[in-house]
NUKOLLUM-813244 format. One record per residue (C-alpha): residue in one letter; x, y, z. Coordinates in steps of 0.05 Angstrom, whole numbers, plus 5000, padded with zeros to 4 digits. Each point is the difference from the previous one (the first is absolute). Example, Ala and Ser with C-alpha at 12.3 -4.5 7.8 and 13.67 -1.06 7.14 Angstrom:
A524649105156 S502750694987 
This chain:
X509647535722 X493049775027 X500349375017 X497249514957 X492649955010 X493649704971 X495950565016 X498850574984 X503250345056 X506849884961 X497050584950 X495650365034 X506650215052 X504950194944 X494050454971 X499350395066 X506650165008 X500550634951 X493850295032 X502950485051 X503950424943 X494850414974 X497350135071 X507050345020 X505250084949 X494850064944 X495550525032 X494249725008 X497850535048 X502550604950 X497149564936 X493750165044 X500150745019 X502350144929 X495049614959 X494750065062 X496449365011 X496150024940 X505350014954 X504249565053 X494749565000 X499949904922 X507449914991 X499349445052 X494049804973 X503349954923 X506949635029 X496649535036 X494449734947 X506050094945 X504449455052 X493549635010 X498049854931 X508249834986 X499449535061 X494049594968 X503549954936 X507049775026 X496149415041 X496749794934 X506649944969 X504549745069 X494249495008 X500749794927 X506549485013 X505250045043 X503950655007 X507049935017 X504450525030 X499450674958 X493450195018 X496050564949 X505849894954 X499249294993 X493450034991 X499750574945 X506049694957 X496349354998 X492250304988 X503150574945 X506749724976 X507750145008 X498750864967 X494750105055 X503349595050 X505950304989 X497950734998 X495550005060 X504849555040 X505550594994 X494150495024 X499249605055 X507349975014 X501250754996 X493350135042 X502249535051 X506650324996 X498650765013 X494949735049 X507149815048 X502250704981 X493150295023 X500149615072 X507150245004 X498050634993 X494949995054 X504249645049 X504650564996 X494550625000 X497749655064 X506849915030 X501650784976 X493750315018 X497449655066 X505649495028 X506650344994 X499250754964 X506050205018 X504249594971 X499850274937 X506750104954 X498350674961 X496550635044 X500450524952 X494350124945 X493649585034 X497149784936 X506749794966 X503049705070 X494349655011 X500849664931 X507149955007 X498949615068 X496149554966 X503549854940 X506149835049 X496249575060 X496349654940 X505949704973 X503549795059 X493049705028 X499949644926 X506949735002 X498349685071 X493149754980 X505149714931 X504649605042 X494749685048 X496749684950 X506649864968 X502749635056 X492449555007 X494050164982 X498049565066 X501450545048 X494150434957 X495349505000 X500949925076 X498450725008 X494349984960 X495149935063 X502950425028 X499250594959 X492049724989 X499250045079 X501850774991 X495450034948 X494549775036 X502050335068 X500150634966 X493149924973 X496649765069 X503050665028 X496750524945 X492949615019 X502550095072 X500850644998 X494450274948 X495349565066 X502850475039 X497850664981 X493749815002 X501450035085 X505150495000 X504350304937 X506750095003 X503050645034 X504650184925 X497350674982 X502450524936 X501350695001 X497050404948 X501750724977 X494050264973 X499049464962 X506749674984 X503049395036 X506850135038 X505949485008 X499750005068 X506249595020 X503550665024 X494750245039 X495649745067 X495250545008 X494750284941 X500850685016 X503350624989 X500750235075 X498249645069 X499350415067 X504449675052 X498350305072 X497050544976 X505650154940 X499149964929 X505949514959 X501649974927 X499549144990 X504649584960 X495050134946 X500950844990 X507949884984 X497649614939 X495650574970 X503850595035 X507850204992 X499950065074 X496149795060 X499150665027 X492250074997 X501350714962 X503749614946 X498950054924 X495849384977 X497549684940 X494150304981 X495649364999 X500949825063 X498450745023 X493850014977 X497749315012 X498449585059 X502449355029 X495649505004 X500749235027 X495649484987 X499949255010 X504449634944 X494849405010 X493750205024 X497249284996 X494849574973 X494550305023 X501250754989 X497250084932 X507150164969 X497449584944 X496350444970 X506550484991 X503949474970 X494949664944 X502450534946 X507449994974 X504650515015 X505350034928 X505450554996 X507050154966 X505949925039 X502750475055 X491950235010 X498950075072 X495649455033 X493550435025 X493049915043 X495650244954 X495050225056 X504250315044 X501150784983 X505650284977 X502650774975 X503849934943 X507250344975 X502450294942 X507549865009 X502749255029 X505749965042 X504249484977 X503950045065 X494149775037 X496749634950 X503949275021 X495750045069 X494249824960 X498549294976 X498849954929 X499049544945 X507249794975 X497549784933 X493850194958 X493849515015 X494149634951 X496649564994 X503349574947 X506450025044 X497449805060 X497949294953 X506449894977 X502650135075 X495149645033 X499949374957 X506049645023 X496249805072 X495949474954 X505949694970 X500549365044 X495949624964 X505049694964 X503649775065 X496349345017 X500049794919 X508050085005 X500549455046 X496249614975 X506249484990 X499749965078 X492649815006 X497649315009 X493450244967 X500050584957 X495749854957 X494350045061 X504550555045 X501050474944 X493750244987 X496449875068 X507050435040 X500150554943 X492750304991 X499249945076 X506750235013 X496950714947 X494249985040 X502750065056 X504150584980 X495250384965 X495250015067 X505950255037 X502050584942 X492950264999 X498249895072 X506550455012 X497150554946 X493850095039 X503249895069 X505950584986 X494950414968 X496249955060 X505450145052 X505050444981 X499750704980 X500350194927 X506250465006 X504149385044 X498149474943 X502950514947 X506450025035 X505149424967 X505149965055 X495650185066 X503350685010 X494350305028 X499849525059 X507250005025 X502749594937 X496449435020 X496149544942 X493250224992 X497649205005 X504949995070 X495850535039 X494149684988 X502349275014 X499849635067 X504250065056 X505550384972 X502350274920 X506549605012 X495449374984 X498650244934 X507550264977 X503449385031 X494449564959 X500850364935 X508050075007 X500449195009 X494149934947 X504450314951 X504949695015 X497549374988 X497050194942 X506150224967 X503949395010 X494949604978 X499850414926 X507649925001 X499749275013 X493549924948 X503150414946 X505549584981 X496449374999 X495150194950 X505450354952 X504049275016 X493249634980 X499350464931 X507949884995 X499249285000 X494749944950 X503950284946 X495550354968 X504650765004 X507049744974 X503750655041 X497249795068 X503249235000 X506150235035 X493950195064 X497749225000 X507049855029 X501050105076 X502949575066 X500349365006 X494249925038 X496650364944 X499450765029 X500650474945 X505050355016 X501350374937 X491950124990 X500350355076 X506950464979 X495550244934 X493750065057 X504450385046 X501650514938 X494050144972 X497250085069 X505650525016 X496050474941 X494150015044 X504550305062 X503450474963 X493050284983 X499150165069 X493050055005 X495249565012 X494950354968 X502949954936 X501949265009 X493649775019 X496050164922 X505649734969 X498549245041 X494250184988 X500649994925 X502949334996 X495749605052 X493850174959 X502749764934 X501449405031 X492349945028 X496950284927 X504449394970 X498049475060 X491650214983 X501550024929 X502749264999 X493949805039 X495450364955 X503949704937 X500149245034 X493250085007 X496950334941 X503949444955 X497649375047 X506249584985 X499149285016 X505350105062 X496350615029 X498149585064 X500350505057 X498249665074 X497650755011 X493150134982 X498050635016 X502850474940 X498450244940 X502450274928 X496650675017 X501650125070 X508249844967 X498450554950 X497750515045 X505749905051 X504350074936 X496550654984 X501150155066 X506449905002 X501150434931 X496350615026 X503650015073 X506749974959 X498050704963 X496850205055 X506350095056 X505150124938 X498349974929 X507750224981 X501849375052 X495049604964 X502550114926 X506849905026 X498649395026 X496349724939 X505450174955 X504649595057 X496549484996 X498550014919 X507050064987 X502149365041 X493349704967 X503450134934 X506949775022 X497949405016 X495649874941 X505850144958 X506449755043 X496749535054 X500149345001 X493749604969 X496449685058 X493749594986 X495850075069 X492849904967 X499850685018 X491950324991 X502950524943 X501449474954 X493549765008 X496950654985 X504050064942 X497049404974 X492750285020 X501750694969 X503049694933 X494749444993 X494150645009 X504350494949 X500449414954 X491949905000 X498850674984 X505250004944 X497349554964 X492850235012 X500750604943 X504849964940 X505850425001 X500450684968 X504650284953 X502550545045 X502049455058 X503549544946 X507949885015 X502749464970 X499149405048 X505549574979 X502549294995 X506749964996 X501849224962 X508049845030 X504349454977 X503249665051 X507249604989 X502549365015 X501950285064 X493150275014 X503550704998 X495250544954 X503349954937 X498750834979 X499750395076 X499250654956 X493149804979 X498450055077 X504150724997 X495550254939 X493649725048 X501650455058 X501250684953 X494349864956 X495549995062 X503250285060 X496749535049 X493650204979 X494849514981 X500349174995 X506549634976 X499949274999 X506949674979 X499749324974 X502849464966 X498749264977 X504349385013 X499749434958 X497549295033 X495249765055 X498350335064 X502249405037 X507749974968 X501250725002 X495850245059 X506350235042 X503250304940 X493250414994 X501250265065 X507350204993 X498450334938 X494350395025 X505450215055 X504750254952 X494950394967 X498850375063 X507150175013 X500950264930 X493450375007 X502950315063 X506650164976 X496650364935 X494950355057 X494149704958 X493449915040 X496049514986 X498349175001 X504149514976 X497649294983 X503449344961 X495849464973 X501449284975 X497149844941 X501049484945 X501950454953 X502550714996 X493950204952 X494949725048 X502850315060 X500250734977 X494449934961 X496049865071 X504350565031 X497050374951 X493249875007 X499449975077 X505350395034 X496650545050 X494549915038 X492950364988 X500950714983 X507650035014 X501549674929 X505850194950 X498450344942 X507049984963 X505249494991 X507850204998 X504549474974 X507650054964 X500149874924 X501649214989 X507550264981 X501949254978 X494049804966 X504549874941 X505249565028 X495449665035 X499549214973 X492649955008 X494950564984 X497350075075 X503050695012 X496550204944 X493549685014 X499850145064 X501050804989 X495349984939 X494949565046 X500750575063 X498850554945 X493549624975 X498049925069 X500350695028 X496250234934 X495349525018 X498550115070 X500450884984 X507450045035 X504450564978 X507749604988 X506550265006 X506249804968 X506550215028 X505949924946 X506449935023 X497750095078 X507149795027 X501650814977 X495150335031 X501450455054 X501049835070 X496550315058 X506050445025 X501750204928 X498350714986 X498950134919 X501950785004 X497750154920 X496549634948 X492949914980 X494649365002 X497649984926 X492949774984 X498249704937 X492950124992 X497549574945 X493449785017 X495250235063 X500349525049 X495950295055 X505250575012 X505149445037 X505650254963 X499650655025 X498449805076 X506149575000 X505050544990 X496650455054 X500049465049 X507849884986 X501050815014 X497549895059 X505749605024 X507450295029 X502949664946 X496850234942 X497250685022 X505050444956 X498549554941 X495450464949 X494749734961 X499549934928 X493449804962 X500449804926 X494249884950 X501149674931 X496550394936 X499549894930 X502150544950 X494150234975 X497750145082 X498850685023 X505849935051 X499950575033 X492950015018 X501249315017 X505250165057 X495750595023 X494149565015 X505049555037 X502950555037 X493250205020 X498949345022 X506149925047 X497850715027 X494249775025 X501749305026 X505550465043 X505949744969 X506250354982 X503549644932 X502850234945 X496149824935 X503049884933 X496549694941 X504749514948 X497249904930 X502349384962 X498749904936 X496349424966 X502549874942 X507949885020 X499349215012 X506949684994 X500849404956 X503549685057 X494850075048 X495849684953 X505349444988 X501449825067 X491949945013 X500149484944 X505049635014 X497649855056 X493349804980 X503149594951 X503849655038 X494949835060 X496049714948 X505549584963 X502149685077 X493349805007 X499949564947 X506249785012 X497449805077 X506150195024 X500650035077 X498950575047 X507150135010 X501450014936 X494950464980 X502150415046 X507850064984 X497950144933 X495050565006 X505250355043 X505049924942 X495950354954 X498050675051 X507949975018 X501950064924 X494450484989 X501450475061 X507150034982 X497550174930 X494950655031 X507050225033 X504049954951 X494950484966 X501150824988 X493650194973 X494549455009 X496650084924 X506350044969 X498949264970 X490650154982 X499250494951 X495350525019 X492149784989 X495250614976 X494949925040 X495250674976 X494349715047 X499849625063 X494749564993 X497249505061 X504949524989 X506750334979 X506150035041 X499750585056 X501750145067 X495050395031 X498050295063 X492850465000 X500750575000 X496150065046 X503149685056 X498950495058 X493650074999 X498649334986 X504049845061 X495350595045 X493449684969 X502149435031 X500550175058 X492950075007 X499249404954 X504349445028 X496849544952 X502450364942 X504649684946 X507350145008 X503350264936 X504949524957 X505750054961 X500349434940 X503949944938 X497849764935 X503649804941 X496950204923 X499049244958 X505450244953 X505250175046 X498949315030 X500049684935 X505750324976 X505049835051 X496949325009 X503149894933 X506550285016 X500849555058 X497249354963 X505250204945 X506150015065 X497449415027 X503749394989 X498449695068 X492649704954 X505549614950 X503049715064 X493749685033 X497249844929 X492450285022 X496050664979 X499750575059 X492650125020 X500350684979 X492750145002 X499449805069 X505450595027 X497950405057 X500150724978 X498050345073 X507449785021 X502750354937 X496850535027 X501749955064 X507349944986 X499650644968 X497550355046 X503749825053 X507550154966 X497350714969 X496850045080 X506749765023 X504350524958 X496250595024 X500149835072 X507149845000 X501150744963 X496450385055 X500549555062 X506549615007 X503050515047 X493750005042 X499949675067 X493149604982 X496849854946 X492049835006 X496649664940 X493649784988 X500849244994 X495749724941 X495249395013 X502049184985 X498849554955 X492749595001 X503049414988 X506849685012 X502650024929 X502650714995 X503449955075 X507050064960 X498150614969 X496950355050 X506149945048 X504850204955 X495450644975 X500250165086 X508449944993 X500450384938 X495250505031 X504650155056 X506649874960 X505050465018 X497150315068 X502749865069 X494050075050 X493849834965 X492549865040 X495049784950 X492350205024 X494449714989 X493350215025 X494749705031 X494550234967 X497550565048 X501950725005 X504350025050 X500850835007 X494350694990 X500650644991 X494050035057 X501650135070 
């Protein structure tokens, strides 16, 4: 470890340290013969701005507080939240990982190829024992580097100037020696066959004979192309009729080589490295026993490649910002140690471009592993005094470098560990007692064993590359995002950035990521979206006043402007609900299935808000409030409903959800329905406040153009794991309510647990109605709103009133009006109106046929006011005018009743009546309300049909009728609603809001 520093040396020297790997192990010198130093030039070029612009933005955000240990993970989980953090900090991890199986790698092609080549295991099969060698000198060189920095990470850090003092050795020696040629290059030559490059490690002399006193000799060379060296021997017949030629492998800087080398030189693999100038005779047939003398490109070469190869040299950056726990100022070192640290690098990256370009022959920068020049490293014949510098420099370099991975590694997955944000990775927080993660460095040691087994460096190096860039794309995107949104805390010490130069080295970043690998690239988004997702879902909730949140905020504040800058169109309308809960007197919800029947009816689609009122004063109940609005959101999540929840205090229940009602939502983001559970007690109940307060919410959502739903017996609804296999969702279509009913059912379908549910659709018609034209036109309708239903029409007829219908009606009036001149109390009332609908209920059951008791009434015309029940006959298109006319007038049904039928039995009943004698005082008969007569009709000959088709059906939709104006016929209209739904399990009563709601338009 660097010594702790207040400068910006303690930066700027862990920065330099990776810079000698893509001058040796890296290829900078092939990157350049390959690409030419045009296309070298813009790969450096690309790399270098693309670190730049990353460096500016990570000194905005490491000079924006103090950064503890963690470095660019730290700083992205805390500018774009626990997901991002999360996500990129595992990129980082794995980058940072395969980078120690990468600088394995190269220590061990080094030590293979130039220290020790013959120690290899496996000499059969060059390609394959090459791999092999590597595969098994990686992992023993990986389980050493493992156990020093398991035994003290100390002993690395000590070594850390070391390995920096080869680093910079090494690069004073390539300056050396490229000084040098200027006053006299260096005596490596090639051999060329026409114009092919030869491996010349067997051979001395470049030529296919050499006269020794006056006699000619066959050299080591003719053996290789001949199957004897006899000078009459049979040879290949290349090398027959082509010429030898050697030339210097680095002419030097002032030769004019450079003009050879601007252009790129791309090819497949096993294609023969050539001098294009020098002349050559061409062969039909190829030996293959004599093609191996030849150098050749071992794997095939452009442009996009050589990015994805190259890019790893430039990612250092991040070294100074990891220790930043160890600097006395990092908030002034950080940014001063890092961009010179990149500028420093990127003069010596393009300085060596031009320089190698300049220097060394094309056909000896093509060539990988130096073959050409006695197996020596292309960068080692150039340098100064001796190659040795170079390979001893680079060995030790990577070296270093891969210890220091394997000792960075673990810490970061031990920081990400310890946050707690990815529940699986706890057990990696735990290590030593001195607090080395020891368990974080066995999963490090793993993962990094991948990279070995792949062998090749080549391959290794895109896929590092991969993840390093999505962790600088994330690092400029939280600068642009901290930025753009100008939170209060957005302080940065560091002046010099910018929102746009963050976006363009995130664009950067994007396109270099396609660029060297776009399979890498998609690989590693879907990496890093899945553990994004994970953690959304599964992580722990961290607030960090992280910058997404606050562009959240920006983003939902904007969308809800513009919503509620232009009204909302019919084809966009989805019922925007608020969902009225009851809470217990444990504060528990009192029906969690209402919740259930939330999340099915919209999927998570759209706005929920889940409320509910306590009784009292904000200051008494405040806490209760809170726990209340916390159980909400644990029976929201267990039911998977998305949404809001909120509790208020108010006096009164009737006050509270009337203001619920009127100002839940903000802006355009409003509700538009109202789900509640029918008041099942509202007849036990001592006092009438059930009642009122149902019949007040029912007023109100009329009122304020809210569609209402009423859930009867909710508690039997379906769960969200049950499956109904069969049964349909019947629709009573009585009036047009904006086409509500029919959206509801659709929306349900849409849901796992009533998708195999069919749907039924049901229209009430008169007998006189042309019935079959009347469920055409309907069918037609349902066509073209793209629904599929089954359509049946019922026809009731109008003159089959029962007398007991009309009995029970009266009674009740009768008796409302004799308890109020009695003034007897509430409860009183109360106990006795429910006396009389008990005894008349049980009277409708005990029942066979309903107009046993009336005698028929001849009723040859149906004038304006005569008993009916009708529905027009014209229904559907009513409904499909409307939906170009939301303004229209919905259709009704009503029932009347003829003066003499009401006379008639007013008499019977005054002659039954007894209860007058009693109280001594003469019934207001006059004064009777005949709409609930009629009201009570219709709903038991309503009732009777819908029981008759729909009591096996798994839902039952009605249209649910309008209140009362005043208080006085609250009774009556509650116990129409029960006798309206008597005898059916799962009933929702709709009621529209006044709009249409769905179109046959597209």
């Amino acid at each position: 470890m660097v010594p702790q520093m207040g400068t910006f040396i303690g930066v700027y020297l862990p920065c330099m340290q990776n810079i000698l790997g893509v001058i040796l192990f890296l290829r900078l010198t092939w990157i350049v013969g390959t690409a030419g130093i045009l296309g070298s030039f813009a790969i450096v070029s690309m790399c270098c701005i693309c670190t730049l612009l990353t460096a500016i933005s990570m000194s905005a955000i490491a000079t924006n507080g103090v950064v503890p240990a963690g470095g660019a993970y730290y700083m992205i989980s805390r500018s774009l939240g626990p997901e991002f953090g999360g996500a990129v900090g595992l990129c980082f991890y794995l980058g940072t990982t395969f980078a120690g199986s990468m600088y394995i790698l190269g220590t061990i092609e080094i030590l293979l190829t130039y220290i020790v080549p013959t120690a290899t295991v496996f000499k059969e099969g060059e390609d394959a024992a090459m791999l092999n060698n590597m595969r098994v000198y990686g992992t023993c060189c990986l389980v050493l580097m493992a156990l020093v920095v398991f035994v003290g990470v100390k002993y690395v850090n000590k070594l850390a100037l070391v390995f920096l003092a080869c680093v910079i050795l090494s690069i004073m020696a390539t300056y050396a020696g490229v000084i040098k040629t200027v006053i006299a290059p260096p005596e490596f030559s090639v051999c060329l066959l026409g114009n092919r490059s030869l491996r010349n490690e067997k051979f001395e002399t470049c030529a296919k004979t050499e006269v020794v006193k006056n006699k000619t000799f066959t050299t080591d060379l003719w053996p290789l192309f001949c199957n004897s060296k006899q000078p009459n021997a049979t040879c290949d017949e290349y090398f027959d009729l082509n010429n030898l030629t050697e030339i210097q492998a680095i002419p030097g800087l002032l030769s004019g080589v450079i003009k050879d080398n601007l252009w790129g030189n791309y090819g497949p693999a096993g294609m023969w490295i050539e001098k294009k100038s020098q002349p050559s005779v061409p062969v039909q047939e190829i030996s293959t026993d004599t093609n191996k003398e030849y150098v050749f490109n071992d794997i095939t070469t452009y442009f996009t490649l050589l990015v994805g190869i190259y890019f790893p040299s430039v990612t250092g950056i991040m070294a100074g910002s990891n220790r930043s726990g160890d600097l006395r100022d990092a908030q002034r070192s950080i940014p001063i140690g890092t961009i010179m640290a990149i500028l420093t690098t990127s003069f010596i990256y393009i300085s060596c471009v031009v320089l190698f370009g300049a220097c060394i022959e094309g056909v000896v920068l093509r060539d990988k592993f130096g073959y050409s020049v006695k197996k020596n490293p292309v960068i080692g014949i150039l340098a100064w005094p001796s190659p040795w510098v170079i390979v001893i420099g680079s060995f030790f370099s990577c070296c270093g470098a891969g210890l220091q991975s394997l000792t960075g590694a673990p810490r970061l997955l031990q920081a990400i560990a310890r946050d707690g944000i990815i529940p699986f990775l706890q057990v990696f927080g735990h290590g030593k007692a001195n607090g080395e993660p020891t368990w974080a460095l066995l999963l490090t040691v793993g993962i990094c064993e991948i990279g070995i087994l792949i062998a090749s460096l080549d391959a290794v190096a895109p896929i590092l590359s991969m993840f390093f860039l999505m962790c600088y794309l994330f690092v400029n995107l939280a600068c642009a995002v901290q930025t753009l949104l100008r939170t209060p805390n957005w302080r940065p010490r560091f002046k010099f950035y910018h929102w746009t130069l963050s976006f363009l080295g995130m664009s950067l970043c994007l396109s270099l990521m396609f660029v060297s690998s776009w399979y890498y690239a998609l690989v590693a988004m879907v990496i890093a979206g899945c553990i994004y997702k994970y953690i959304e879902y599964r992580g722990a909730v961290k607030e960090w006043g992280d910058g997404i949140r606050g562009l959240s905020l920006n983003a939902a504040r904007y969308a809800l402007i513009r919503l509620e800058e232009a009204p909302l169109h019919t084809k966009n309308w989805r019922p925007q609900l608020l969902v009225l809960c009851k809470l217990d007197s444990d504060l528990a919800v009192k029906h969690p299935r209402l919740l259930s029947f939330t999340t099915q009816l919209k999927a998570g689609k759209g706005l929920t808000i889940v409320c509910s009122v306590l009784e009292g004063t904000y200051m008494t109940r405040g806490n209760n409030a809170k726990t209340g609005e916390q159980n909400l959101k644990a029976a929201m999540a267990a039911e998977r409903t998305k949404g809001f929840s909120h509790v208020v205090v108010s006096s009164n229940l009737r006050d509270g959800f009337s203001l619920l009602i009127q100002s839940a939502g903000l802006g355009g983001m409003k509700h538009n329905a109202v789900l509640m559970a029918w008041p099942v007690g509202w007849k036990q109940a001592r006092d009438c406040s059930a009642r009122r307060n149902f019949i007040e919410t029912v007023r109100e959502t009329t009122a304020a153009h809210q569609a209402l739903l009423v859930a009867k017996n909710i508690d039997h609804f379906p769960g969200n794991q049950e499956r109904l296999k069969q049964g349909t969702i019947d629709v009573w279509w009585i009036v047009h309510d904006g086409g509500l009913l029919m959206l509801l059912p659709f929306l349900l379908s849409q849901h796992k647990v009533w998708r195999k549910c069919k749907m039924r659709i049901f229209t009430v018609a008169q007998m006189d109605d042309n019935s079959i034209q009347m469920k055409k036109d309907l069918q037609m309708f349902l066509y073209h709103l793209r629904l599929d239903a089954v359509v049946e029409v019922v026809e009731m007829h109008d003159s089959d009133i029962s007398a007991f219908t009309y009995e029970k009606t009266l009674v009740m009036e009768q008796r409302s009006q004799m308890l109020k001149q009695m003034q007897l109390s509430r409860t009183e009332r109360e106990r006795e109106i429910q006396s009389i609908t008990d005894v008349s209920r049980g009277s409708i059951k005990r029942k066979k046929s309903p107009g046993a008791d009336a005698p028929p009434l001849d009723t040859p015309s149906i004038p304006e006011d005569e008993a009916q029940l009708i529905h027009d006959r014209n229904t559907a298109s009513h409904s499909a005018t409307n939906d170009k006319a939301p303004g229209a007038t919905p259709d009704r049904v009503h029932m009347t009743w003829t003066k003499d039928k009401l006379v008639n039995e007013r008499n019977r009943l005054r002659e039954s009546m007894a209860v007058k004698d009693m109280f001594n005082m003469k019934p207001e008969w006059e004064h009777l309300n005949q709409s609930n007569v009629r009201r009570m009709h219709t709903a038991v000959k309503l009732n009777e049909v819908v029981v008759k088709k729909s009591q096996n059906s798994q839902l039952v939709l009605l249209n649910m009728p309008g209140p009362p104006k005043n208080m006085k016929g609250d009774e009556n209209y509650m116990e129409f609603l029960e006798v309206l739904m008597e005898g059916l399990d799962r009933v929702l009563l709709v009621r529209g809001g006044g709009r249409e709601v769905i179109t046959i338009y597209s």
